[in-house]
Every structure is written in structure tokens, then in C-alpha cells.
N, C-alpha and C positions, 0 to 999 in steps of 0.2 A: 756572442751570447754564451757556449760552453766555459770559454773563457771566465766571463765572469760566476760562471756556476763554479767552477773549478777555484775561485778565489773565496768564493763564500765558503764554498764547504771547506777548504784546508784551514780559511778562518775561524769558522767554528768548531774543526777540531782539534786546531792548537789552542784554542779557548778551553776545549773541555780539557784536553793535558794540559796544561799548565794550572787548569781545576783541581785536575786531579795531585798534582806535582803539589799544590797546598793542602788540600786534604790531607795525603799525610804526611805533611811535614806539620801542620796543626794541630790537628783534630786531637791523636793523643795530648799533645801538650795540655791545648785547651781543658779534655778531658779532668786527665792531671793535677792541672789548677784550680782548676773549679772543687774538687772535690776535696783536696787540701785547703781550700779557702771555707769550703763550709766547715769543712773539720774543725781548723783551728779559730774559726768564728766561733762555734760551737759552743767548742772548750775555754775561751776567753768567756763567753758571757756567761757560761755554769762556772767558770773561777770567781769571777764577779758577785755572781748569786750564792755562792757559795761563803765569800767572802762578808758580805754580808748579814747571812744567816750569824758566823762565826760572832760577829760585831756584836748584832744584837744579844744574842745569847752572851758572850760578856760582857756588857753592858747592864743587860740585869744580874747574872751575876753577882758582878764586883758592888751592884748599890744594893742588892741583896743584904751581903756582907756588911754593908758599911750602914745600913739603915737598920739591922738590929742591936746596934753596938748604940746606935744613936737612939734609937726607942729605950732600949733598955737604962739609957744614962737620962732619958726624958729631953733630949734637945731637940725638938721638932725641929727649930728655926736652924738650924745647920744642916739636919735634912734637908731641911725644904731649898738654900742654896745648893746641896749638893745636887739635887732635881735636878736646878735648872740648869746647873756649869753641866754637868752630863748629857743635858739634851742640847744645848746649845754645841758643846764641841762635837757630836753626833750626829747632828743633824737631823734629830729626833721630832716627831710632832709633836709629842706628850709624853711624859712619865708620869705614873701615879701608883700609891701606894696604898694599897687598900686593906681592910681586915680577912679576918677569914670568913665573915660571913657578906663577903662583898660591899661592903660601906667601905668610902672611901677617906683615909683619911690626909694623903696629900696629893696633888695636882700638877704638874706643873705642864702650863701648854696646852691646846685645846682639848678640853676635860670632853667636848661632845662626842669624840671619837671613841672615848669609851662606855657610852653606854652600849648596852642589850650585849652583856659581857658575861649573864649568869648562862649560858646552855654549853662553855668552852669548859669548867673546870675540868683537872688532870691533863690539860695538853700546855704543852711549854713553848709552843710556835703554833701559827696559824696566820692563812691571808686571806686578806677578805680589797676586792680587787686591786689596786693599786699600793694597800698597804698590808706593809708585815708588819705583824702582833707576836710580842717576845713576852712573857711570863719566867717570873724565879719566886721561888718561896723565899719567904723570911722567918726564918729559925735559930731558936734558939734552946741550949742546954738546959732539960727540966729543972737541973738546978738553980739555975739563973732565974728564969721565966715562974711567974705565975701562972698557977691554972687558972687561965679562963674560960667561961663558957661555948661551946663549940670550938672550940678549939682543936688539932688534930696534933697528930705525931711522926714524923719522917723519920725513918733512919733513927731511930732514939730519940730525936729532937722536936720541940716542941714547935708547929708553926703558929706565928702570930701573925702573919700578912703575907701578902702578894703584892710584888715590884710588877710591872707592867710598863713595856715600854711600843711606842708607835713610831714605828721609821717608814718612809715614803720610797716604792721603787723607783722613783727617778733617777736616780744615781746608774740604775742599772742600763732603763730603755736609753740612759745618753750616752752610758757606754757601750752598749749596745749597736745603736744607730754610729757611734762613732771608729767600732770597730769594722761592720758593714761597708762603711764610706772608705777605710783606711783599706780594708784588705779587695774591695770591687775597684779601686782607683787602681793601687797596684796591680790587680789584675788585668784592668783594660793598659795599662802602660804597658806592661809583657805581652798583654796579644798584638801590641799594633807594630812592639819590636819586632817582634817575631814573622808577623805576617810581611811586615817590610823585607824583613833576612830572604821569608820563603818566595815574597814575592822576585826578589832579586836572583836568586839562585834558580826561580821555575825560570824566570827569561833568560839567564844564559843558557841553561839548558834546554829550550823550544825557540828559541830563536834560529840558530843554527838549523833546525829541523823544519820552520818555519821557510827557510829561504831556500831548503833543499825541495821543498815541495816547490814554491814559487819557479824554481828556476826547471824544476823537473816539466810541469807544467807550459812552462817559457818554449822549451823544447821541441815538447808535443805539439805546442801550436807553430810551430815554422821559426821561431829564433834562436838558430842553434849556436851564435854567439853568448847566449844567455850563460851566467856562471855565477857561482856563490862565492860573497866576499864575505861572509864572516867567516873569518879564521878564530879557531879555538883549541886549545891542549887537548891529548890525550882522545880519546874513540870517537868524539865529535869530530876531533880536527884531524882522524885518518878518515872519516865518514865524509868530510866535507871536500878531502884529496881525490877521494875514488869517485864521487860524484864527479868531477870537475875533470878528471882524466879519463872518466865514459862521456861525456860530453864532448872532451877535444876528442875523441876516437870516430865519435860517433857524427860529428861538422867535417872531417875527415874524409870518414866514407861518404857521406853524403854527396860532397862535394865533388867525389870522384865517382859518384853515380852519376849526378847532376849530367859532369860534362858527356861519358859514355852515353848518357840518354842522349845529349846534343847533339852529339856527333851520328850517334844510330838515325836521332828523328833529322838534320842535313840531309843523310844518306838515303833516307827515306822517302825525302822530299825530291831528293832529286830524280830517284826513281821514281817517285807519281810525276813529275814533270816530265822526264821523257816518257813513262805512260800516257800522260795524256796528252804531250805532242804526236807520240805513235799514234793513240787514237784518232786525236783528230786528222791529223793527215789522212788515216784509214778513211776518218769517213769522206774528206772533203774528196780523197780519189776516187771513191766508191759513187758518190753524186757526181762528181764531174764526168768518172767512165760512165754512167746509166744513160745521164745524161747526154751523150756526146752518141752512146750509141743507139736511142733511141730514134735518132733521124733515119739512119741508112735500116734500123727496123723497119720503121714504116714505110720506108719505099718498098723493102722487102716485100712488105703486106700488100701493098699494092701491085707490085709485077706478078704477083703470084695470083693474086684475083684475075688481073686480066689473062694471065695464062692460062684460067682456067677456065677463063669465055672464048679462050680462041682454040680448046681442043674439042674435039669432034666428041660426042657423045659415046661411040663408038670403042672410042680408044682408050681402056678401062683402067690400062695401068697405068697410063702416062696420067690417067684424071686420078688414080690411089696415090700415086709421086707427090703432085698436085697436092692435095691434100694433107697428106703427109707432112710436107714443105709448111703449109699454113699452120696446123697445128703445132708445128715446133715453133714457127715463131711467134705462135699465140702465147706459147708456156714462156717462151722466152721473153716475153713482152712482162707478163705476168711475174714472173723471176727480180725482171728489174725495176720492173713497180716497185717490189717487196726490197730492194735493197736500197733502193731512193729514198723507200721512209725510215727504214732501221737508220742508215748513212745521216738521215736530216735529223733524227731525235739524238743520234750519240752527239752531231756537229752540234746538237741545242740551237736549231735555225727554227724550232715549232717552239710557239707560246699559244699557251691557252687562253683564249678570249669569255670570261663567261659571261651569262648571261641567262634573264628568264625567257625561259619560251614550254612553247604546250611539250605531253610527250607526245599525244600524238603525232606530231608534223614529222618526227623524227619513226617515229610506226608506221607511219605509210611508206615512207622514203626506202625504206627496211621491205616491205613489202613489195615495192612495183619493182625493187632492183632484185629480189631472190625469187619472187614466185614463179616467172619462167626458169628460171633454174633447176627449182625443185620440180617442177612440175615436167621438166623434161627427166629429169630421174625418177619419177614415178613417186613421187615422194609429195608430202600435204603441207602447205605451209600454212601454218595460221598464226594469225595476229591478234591479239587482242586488245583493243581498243579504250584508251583511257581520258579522264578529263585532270590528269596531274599534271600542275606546271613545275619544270625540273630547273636549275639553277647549274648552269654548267656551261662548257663552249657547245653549240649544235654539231658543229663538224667532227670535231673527235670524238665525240659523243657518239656520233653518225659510226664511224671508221672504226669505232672499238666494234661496237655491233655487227656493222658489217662482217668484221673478221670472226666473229664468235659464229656466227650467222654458216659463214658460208664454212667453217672449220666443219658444223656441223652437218649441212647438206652434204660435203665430203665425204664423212665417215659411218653414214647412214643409209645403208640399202633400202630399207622397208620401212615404213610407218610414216614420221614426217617430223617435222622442227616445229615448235609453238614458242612465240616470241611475246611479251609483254612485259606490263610496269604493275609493282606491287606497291601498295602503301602496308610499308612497318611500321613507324612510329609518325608521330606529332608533327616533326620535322626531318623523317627521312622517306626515301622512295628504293625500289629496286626492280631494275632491268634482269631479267633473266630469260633465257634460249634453252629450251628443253630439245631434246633429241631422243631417240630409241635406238641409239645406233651400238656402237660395239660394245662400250663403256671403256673405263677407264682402269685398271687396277688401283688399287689404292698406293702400294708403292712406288707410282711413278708419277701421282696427282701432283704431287711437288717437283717435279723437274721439267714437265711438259712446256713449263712455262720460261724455261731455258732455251738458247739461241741452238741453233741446228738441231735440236730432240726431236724423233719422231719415232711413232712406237712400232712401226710396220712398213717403215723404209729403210730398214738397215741396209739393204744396198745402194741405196741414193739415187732411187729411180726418179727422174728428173720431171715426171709425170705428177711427182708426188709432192711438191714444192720444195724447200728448205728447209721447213721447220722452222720461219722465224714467223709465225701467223699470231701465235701466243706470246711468242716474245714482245713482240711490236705493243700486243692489247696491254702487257704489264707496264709498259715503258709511259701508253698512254693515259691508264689510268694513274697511274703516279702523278702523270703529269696536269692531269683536272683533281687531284687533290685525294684521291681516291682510292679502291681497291677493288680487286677483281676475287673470288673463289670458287671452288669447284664441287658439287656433289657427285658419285658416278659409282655406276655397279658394272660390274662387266657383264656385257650380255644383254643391261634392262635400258642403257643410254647415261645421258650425264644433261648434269644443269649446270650452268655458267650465271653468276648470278655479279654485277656490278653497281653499287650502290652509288646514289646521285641524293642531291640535299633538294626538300624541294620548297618551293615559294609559292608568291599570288602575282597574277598578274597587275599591274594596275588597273584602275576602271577605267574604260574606255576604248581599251589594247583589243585588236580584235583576237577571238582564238577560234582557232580550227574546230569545230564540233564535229565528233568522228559519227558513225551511225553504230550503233547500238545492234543492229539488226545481223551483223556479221559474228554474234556472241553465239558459243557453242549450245544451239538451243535444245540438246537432248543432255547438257552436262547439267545437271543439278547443283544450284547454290545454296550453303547454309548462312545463315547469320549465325556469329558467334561473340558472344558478348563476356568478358571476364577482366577484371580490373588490374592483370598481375600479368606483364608485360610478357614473362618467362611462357606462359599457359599459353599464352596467343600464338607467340611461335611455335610453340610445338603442337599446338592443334592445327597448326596451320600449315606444319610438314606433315599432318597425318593425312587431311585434307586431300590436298597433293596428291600423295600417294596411293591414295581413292579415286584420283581424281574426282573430285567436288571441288566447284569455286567457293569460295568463301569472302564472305566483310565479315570484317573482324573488328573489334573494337573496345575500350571500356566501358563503354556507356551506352545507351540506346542512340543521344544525338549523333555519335560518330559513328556505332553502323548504319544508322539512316541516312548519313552523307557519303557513304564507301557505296552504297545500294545506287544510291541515286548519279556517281560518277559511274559505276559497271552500268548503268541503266536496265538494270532487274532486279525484280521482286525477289523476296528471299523463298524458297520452297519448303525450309524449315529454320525453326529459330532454337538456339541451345542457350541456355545462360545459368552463370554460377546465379546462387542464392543473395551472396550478399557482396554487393559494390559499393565503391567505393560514396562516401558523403552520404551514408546509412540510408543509403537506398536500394532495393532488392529487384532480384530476376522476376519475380512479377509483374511490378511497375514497366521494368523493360520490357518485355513479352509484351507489355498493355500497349503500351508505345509504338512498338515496331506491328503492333497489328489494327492500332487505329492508321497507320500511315499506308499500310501497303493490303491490310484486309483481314477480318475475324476469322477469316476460317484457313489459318498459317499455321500447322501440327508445329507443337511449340516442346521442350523438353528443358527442366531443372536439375542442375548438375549441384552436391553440397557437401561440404564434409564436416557439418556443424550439426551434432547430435542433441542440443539442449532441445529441452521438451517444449519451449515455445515457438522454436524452427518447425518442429516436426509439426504440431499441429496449424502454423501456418501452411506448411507444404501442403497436409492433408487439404485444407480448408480451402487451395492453389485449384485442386481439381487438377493438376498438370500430373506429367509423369517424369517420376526422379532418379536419377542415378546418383550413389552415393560415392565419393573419393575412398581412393582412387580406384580410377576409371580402369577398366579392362577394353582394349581398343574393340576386341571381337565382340562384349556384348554390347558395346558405345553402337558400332557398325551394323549388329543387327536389329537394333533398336529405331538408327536412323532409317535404315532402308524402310523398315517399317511403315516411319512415318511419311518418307517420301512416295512411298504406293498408295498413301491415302492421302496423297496431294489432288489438286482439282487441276484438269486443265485450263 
């Protein structure tokens, strides 16, 4: 696809250069022509009309002349021929000779054209549309001439008539239109030379430029045989060498990157193969040694129990020996567990099975294997009880927990571990293990999870395990599809929190229903309702942090089904003002208190100031907080309402 981007746009803008490359090679010309053609258009058809005028005016004239010689000798009828030989070789419509008081006394050729002739006297030319009107007096020497009445006098001389002639400008518009036609043919003849020449000359010159793009192009995308054949004289054809000689330079190095790269990525290769022949080897002797020695452990474990039935009560150090003995090979048992499973995950001898099942099943399992544990450290474990079915294998599932579980009983003197399944989203769940124990520093959140890391065995007391408890859980969670993270303050404990996808059982599937009755009955639950994913969670670490339970949800229908899997009533309800599908925290409020009970201290959270919010709110009767929320007066608002809960 860039490809053909890359051809379009070099095509259009070798389109627009070689535009441009006629532009000006025409345009003046064009110019040019055009204006020299109206020019001498111009000036031919004012020579024409001019030429014309000339005509007419001697034309009357010369029968001026020749028609008082004729009056004066009394020849009409030789007048009257020379009328028409003059109009005839002139192409005249009419001559006619008139007196001086306008009566006419000869004709020749349509006489209509001269009437309504009396408003012109004194002018010697005139046109009246398509025809020119020529006038000459006829005069003659008082000596000659009789006076007659009305009569006038030019120049000394007596006039006795007016010659008058009518010529048609046809003559002109045909020469006209014929010079039009003559000089716009020769013009388009010269543009199309011309545009031919320029067309010709823009393509040698973009051509060449044309194929220096194509090939540059060619290049860029991986064919670095690509090269420019047109050869051309002079700066194209050194433009087209240098191209063509960075291209061999440039298939060159490539080529001798290529192979360096082959030969590093071999070398490469052959070190991750004997990597990971070393590995595996690592792990399969690491399982075979565990393996191999876990037999003569266990007999160990047994001689030592019965040793410890057959010494006298009495005999206190030989029964501390005793003991001693067992406990080492308890750790020791415990040691080789821990490298049988790291050994089996690097061999990839564990495949994940998944599958839906309740979390419950996996919460108690969690419980009946740690609560003597905890409970002999003086420590509380509690579990929290859910109706979420998770989609995962059960066993690893099982054995990440386990390990988060017991990392935490470990490093936790006082208070205790709480263990449960959160719903975050639509289709997600989350397993998290709370503790109060040391905490974590934040600089070392990210390496904890590395093989031998432990934060408070730097001398490797063997009491203390290995350090691959986290490694193991990263290895497994990877291995169901997954991820593991860490919250932790030093001093206040740490949460382990591993995300699982979750499903529906089918109908019919029996599931485990946990009892409800082992819920932290002095912890207070809010419902919280807000349609903007980002708000959930972070009300819901603030929660947490308060320790308040909470259902959480977009809608009233999904916190009413987060209530009804936790199996308790909410003790207060919070909701934004407006949810999503233009429906409001009111409605939800009404909802979650016809289902669980009217008198549920409710509270409206908003950050929409328009004046029809506000008097809704008023009109709510409820109590508001405005965005953004400040957690201390959120916090003292709730407690509030939670002392005015009912038992």
C-alpha cells in the first residue's frame, strides 16, 4: 500500500512539473500572440473602414465634379448613366442628386434609402446601422451658375445640389470575420506547434526525474537491484550516474550487512541452543536429583519419628537432636519440592488445563491448607467467600495461591492474611492475598519476582527457602495466560493481586455455595455505582484502604448482582448523578432500595452545574458531593451515614 502511495504522489507531481515546465514555455508566447493578433486584427479592419470611408468620399467627390459640368451643359441623361456606372462599379446601394432645397432630382438604385435625409445637412458622412451615407456639394463658379433661389455659396461658389451616395458595410463585417478566422487559425496552428515542442522537451526533461523517483522508491521498499535506464546528456545524465552509483554502494553494504547479520544471528543461535540444551539438561538433573532423593528423605523421616518413640521422655537432648534431625529434613523436603516445580516448568513438562469451575472450591482449599498454619503463628486468616466462576486450570490456579498464601503467612508477624476474588469488569475477576506484614520497598517490587531474591536472607539461611516462591507464581501465571502484581508499603503489608477471566457455569453443573455467614460482619459495605470504568477502580482502592467492602458497578442491575454474590445488603449507597442510557443516581438509589430496603443512607456524587441538575438534586432530597471529591470530606460524610445505619 505505501508503495502505491509513493507512485501516486511522484505521479502527480511529475504531472504538476511538467505543468509547470508548459506553463512557461507557453503562456508568454500564448500571451504574445493573442495580443498581437488582436492588434493587427484591429488595425486591418480600421484599414478596411477606413478605406472605405476614403471610397465613399471620392466617389461623391469625382460625380460632384462631373455632375455640375453635366447640369451646367443641361445633359441629365449622361448624368443619369454616370449614376449608375458609379454605383455599379462601387457597389453602391443608391446615388442620388438632389437640389439644394432637398428635392431630388436624380436616383439611381433604391431611392427608399434616402428618405428622412432633411435633419443631416452640413455633415459630409454619416451611419445609420449597416449603412454609410457620403455627401458632396455641387458647385459651381457664380460666373457660370445662375442665381437661384435658395441657393448658397462655398468657398466663393455657388452650390446647386447635393451628390449623395449609399454603400453597405458588408464589405467590412466579411472582411472582418475573414480576418478573425485567418489570424485565430494561425493562432491555434502556433499553439498546438508549440505545445507539441513544449510538450516534448517537459518529457525529456521529467522523465529522467520521473524514474529517479520510481527507482529511489524501488529502493526504499527492498529492491535494491532497482536502477535508472534512461540515459540523458549533460546534469540529467550526471544526475542519473550518481543516482545509480549510490544505489550499487548502497546493495553493497547492504549485502554485506545482510551476511554479518547471518552470521551474528547462526552465532546466536547456536548459543541459545546450547542455552537451552544447558537448561534443560539443568532442569531434567535437577528433577531427576529431587526426585531420586526424595526416597531415602523419607525413610529419613521415618527413622527419625520412630527415634523419637523409642527415647525416654527424660532424655531432653537426645529428644532436641531428635527434633532438630526432623526439622532439617522437613526444610529439606520442602527445598526439594520447590526445585521439582521450578526444574518441571523450565523442562515445560506442566501444561495448563483450563477449565470453568466455582472460585469458591479453590477458597476453601486455600483455607483448610493455611489456616492451621496461620493460626499456629498467631496470625487470622480469613477468606472471603464468593459465587464467581473463574475459567483457568484449578490446580495452578490452586499452587499460585498457595505460594502467595503461604510467602505471606511467612513474612507476617502480627495481624493476619485475607484472601479473596474481586469482580472488576464484565469479563474479568481478581484473586488477591492481603497481608500486614513487613511490606515491600518499592525498589525492589520488581526483582522479588526473580529466582534466588530475598529481601532478609542475604546470608542464605536455609530456614528461609530459596527465594524461588515468586519466581515459581510468575512462571505460572504466565503459564494460565496471565499476570501477577504487587501493591506494598513498608511497614503497613503488601497485596498480590492475579487476574483470572471469568465464565458461567452451564445449567445443571452443580456449584459449591459457600456460606455467606463467615463475611466480616462488623466490616461495612457500600454500593457504588458510576458508569466510568477508571472511577470504579479508584474508589475501590480507596475503599480498601478504609477497609469498606464494596459492589461496585455501572448500573444499579450489576451492583444488585455483586450484593447478592457477596450475600449482603449494602449499609450505604454512593452514585454519580448521570449514567450511562440517560438514566440517573436517583433511579439507581430507588432501585437498590426497593431491592434491599428504604431506609439505605444513600449519597449523590456530580460535577454537572446546569440549573436543571441542581434543581433535580435539590428536588432528590438526597445529600451531594460535588467533583472532585476530597477523600477526608467523602470519608467523613460516609461514616456519618454509616452510624445512622439500622441494625
Amino acid at each position: 500500500m505505501p508503495d502505491r502511495l509513493d507512485s501516486k504522489t511522484a505521479a502527480s507531481s511529475f504531472f504538476g512539473l511538467r505543468g509547470r515546465i508548459l506553463a512557461i514555455s507557453l503562456l508568454p508566447m500564448l500571451l504574445a500572440a493573442l495580443v498581437l493578433a488582436i492588434y493587427f486584427s484591429h488595425r486591418s479592419i480600421r484599414d478596411i473602414e477606413t478605406s472605405l470611408q476614403h471610397q465613399g468620399s471620392n466617389l461623391v467627390r469625382h460625380l460632384a465634379e462631373a455632375a455640375a459640368y453635366d447640369l451646367y451643359a443641361g445633359q441629365p441623361i449622361y448624368l443619369k448613366r454616370l449614376l449608375d456606372y458609379e454605383r455599379g462599379i462601387h457597389s453602391a446601394e443608391v446615388i442620388g442628386l438632389s437640389k439644394p432645397n432637398g428635392e431630388w432630382w436624380l436616383i439611381s438604385g433604391r431611392g427608399n434609402l434616402l428618405n428622412n435625409l432633411g435633419g443631416i445637412s452640413g455633415q459630409t458622412h454619416w451611419r445609420r446601422d449597416d449603412l454609410l451615407y457620403f455627401r458632396h456639394a455641387v458647385s459651381l463658379d457664380p460666373v457660370l451658375a445662375d442665381d437661384q433661389p435658395g441657393s448658397t455659396t462655398v468657398d466663393g461658389k455657388q452650390v446647386i445640389g447635393y451628390i449623395t451616395a449609399v454603400i453597405r458595410t458588408t464589405s467590412i463585417e466579411q472582411a472582418k470575420s475573414e480576418i478573425i478566422t485567418a489570424t485565430f487559425t494561425l493562432l491555434s496552428l502556433l499553439i498546438v506547434a508549440s505545445g507539441l515542442l513544449a510538450w516534448h522537451l517537459s518529457t525529456r526533461l521529467s522523465q529522467p526525474l520521473t524514474e529517479t523517483i520510481r527507482t529511489i522508491n524501488a529502493i526504499t521498499g527492498g529492491n535494491l537491484e532497482a536502477r535508472i535506464r534512461v540515459q540523458r546528456t549533460g546534469e540529467l545524465h550526471a544526475l542519473v550516474k550518481g543516482v545509480n552509483r549510490m544505489a550499487d554502494g548502497l546493495e553493497n553494504k547492504t549485502r554485506d550487512l545482510e551476511s554479518s547479520i547471518r552470521e551474528a544471528t547462526a552465532h546466536l543461535v547456536q548459543q541459545k541452543q546450547a542455552a537451552d540444551t544447558a537448561t534443560t539438561a539443568k532442569s531434567r538433573f535437577l528433577a531427576a536429583a529431587s526426585h531420586d532423593l526424595r526416597q531415602p528423605l523419607h525413610t529419613l523421616m521415618l527413622l527419625v519419628g520412630a527415634l523419637r518413640e523409642r527415647l525416654a521422655a527424660s532424655d531432653k537432648e537426645t529428644m532436641q537432636m531428635a527434633e532438630h534431625i526432623e526439622a532439617s529434613a522437613l526444610t529439606m523436603g520442602s527445598l526439594l519440592n520447590t526445585l521439582l516445580d521450578l526444574s518441571r516448568l523450565d523442562a515445560g513438562n506442566i501444561v495448563a488445563r483450563h477449565e470453568c469451575f466455582p472460585a469458591a472450591e479453590l477458597l476453601d482449599s486455600i483455607e483448610q491448607q493455611f489456616a492451621p498454619l496461620a493460626m499456629e503463628k498467631g496470625l487470622r486468616l480469613r477468606v472471603h467467600k464468593s459465587d464467581l466462576d473463574v475459567f483457568s486450570d484449578p490446580a495452578l490456579l490452586e499452587r499460585v495461591l498457595a505460594n502467595l498464601v503461604a510467602n505471606a503467612i511467612r513474612y507476617t508477624d502480627r495481624g493476619g492474611v485475607l484472601v479473596g476474588v474481586r469482580r472488576v469488569q464484565k469479563d474479568w475477576a481478581r484473586f488477591e492475598v492481603w497481608d500486614s506484614g513487613t511490606g515491600i520497598p518499592e525498589e525492589f517490587q520488581a526483582r522479588i519476582f526473580e529466582e534466588f531474591f530475598q529481601l532478609d536472607n542475604h546470608e542464605r539461611g536455609y530456614g528461609k527457602g530459596l527465594g524461588l516462591g515468586l519466581s515459581i507464581v510468575l512462571r505460572l501465571v504466565r503459564l494460565l495466560g496471565s499476570n501477577v502484581s504487587v501493591t506494598s508499603k513498608p511497614g503497613q503489608g503488601s497485596c498480590f493481586k492475579v487476574r483470572a477471566v471469568r465464565c458461567e457455569l452451564p445449567p445443571g453443573c452443580s456449584r459449591l455455595r459457600t456460606d455467606t455467614s463467615v463475611s466480616i460482619a462488623n466490616q461495612p459495605m457500600v454500593a457504588f455505582i458510576d458508569d466510568e470504568v477508571r472511577i470504579l477502580e479508584a474508589m475501590l482502592a480507596l475503599f480498601e484502604q478504609w477497609g469498606i467492602e464494596a459492589a461496585t458497578g455501572e448500573d444499579a442491575r450489576s451492583v444488585i448482582q455483586d450484593c447478592r454474590q457477596i450475600g449482603r445488603k449494602p449499609d450505604a449507597i454512593i452514585s454519580d448523578y448521570r449514567l450511562a442510557e440517560g438514566r440517573t443516581g436517583v433511579e439507581a438509589i430507588a432501585e437498590l432500595r426497593a431491592e434491599f430496603g428504604p431506609d439505605i443512607p444513600a449519597l449523590l456524587v456530580t460535577g454537572d452545574t446546569a440549573a436543571t441538575t441542581l434543581q433535580a438534586l435539590d428536588a432528590s432530597g438526597l445529600p451531594v458531593l460535588h467533583k472532585p471529591l476530597k477523600p477526608a470530606k467523602l470519608r467523613a460524610l460516609l461514616s456519618h451515614m454509616l452510624s445512622q445505619r439500622k441494625p
